[in-house]
N, C-alpha and C positions, 0 to 999 in steps of 0.2 A: 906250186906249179901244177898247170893243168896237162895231163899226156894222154892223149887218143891214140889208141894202136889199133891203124887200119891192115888187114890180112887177106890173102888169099889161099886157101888151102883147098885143096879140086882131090886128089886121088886117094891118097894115104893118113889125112888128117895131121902130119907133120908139122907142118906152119903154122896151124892153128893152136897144138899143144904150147907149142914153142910159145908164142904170142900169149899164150891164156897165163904161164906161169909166168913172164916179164910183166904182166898187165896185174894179176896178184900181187906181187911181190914190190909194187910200187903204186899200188892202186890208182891204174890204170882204167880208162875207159876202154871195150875194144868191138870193133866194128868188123865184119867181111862187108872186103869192098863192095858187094855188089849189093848190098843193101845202104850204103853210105849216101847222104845227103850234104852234099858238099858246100852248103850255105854254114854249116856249125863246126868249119875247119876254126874259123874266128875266135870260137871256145875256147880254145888250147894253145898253149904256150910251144908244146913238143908234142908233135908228130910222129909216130913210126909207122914205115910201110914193110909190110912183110909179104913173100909170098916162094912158093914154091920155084924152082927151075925146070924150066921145061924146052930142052933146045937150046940148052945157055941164056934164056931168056927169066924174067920176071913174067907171072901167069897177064893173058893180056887186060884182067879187070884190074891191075894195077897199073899197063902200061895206059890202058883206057881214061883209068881216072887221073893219072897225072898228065896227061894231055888237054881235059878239061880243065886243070886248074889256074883260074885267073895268079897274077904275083903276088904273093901273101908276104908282104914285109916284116921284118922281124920275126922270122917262125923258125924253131928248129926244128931240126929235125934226124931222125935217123935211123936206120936201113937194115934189113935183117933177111935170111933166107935159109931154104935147106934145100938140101940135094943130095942125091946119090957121092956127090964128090967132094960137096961139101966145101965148096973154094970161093971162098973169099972175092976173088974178082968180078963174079957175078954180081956184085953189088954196084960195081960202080958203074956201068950204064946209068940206072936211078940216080944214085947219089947224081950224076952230071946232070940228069931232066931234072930232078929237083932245082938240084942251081941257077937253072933257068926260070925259076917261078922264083927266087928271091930268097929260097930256103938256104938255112946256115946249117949242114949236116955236121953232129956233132958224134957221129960214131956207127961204127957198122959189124954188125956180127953175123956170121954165117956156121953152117953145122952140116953133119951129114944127116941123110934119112932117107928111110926106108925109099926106094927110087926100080916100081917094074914100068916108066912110062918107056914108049918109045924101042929101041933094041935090047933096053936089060930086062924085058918081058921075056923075050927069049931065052936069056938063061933063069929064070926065076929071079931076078931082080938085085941089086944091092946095097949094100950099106942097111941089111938086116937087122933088125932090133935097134934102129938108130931112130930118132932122138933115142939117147938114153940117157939114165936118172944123171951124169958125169955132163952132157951137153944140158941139161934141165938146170945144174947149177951153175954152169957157165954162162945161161942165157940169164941166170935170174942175178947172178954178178954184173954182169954186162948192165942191165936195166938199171939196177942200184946203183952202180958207177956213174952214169948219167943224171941221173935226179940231184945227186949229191954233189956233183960239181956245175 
């Protein structure tokens, strides 16, 4: 199985840790979106999109590229993110735009991290030291869960 892990990472480098160790640990190809050439999605069998939260949002080089994507049949794919809060629901926005381009989302992981965008500038920011080595092996579970089934 071929898997491209496309990422957005802009402040803290969070997402892109996260992504580097799921993409290791499954030998992964992995891309920042904003260098991606969306002609060699084709490549790959499974797709992750990762990217930081900003606003309860995905960063917008990810909401940008899945808006360009024609419907890629048969592709899975699935969904990763980090935040100050580190919740889960932020994922599913994407997971639902994917669905619309024809992707079959087969799993989604989310985590805390470090997060002073925004109002937590103010207090010096939160979810301090986060990713940590405890979320680095739950991401690289997660990854190997998916290849293997």
């Amino acid at each position: 199985m071929k898997v491209l892990i496309i990422y957005s990472s802009i402040h803290h480098g969070n997402t892109e840790k996260v992504a580097r160790i799921m993409a290791t640990s499954i030998n992964a190809d992995i891309i920042d979106a904003k260098n991606l050439k969306i002609d060699i999605l084709d490549e790959y069998d499974l797709i992750g999109f990762g990217s930081g939260i900003y606003y309860g949002k995905f960063h917008k080089n990810i909401l940008n590229l899945i808006d360009k994507l024609s419907r890629l049949n048969n592709k899975k794919a699935f969904v990763f993110s980090t935040s100050g809060l580190g919740k889960p629901k932020y994922n599913a926005p994407i997971e639902k735009e994917l669905k619309k381009h024809d992707f079959e989302i087969i799993g989604s992981f989310a985590c805390k991290g470090y997060d002073t965008f925004g109002p937590w500038r103010l207090f010096g920011g939160i979810a301090k030291g986060r990713p940590n080595d405890k979320d680095f092996q739950n991401a690289k579970k997660f990854a190997e869960k998916l290849v293997s089934s």
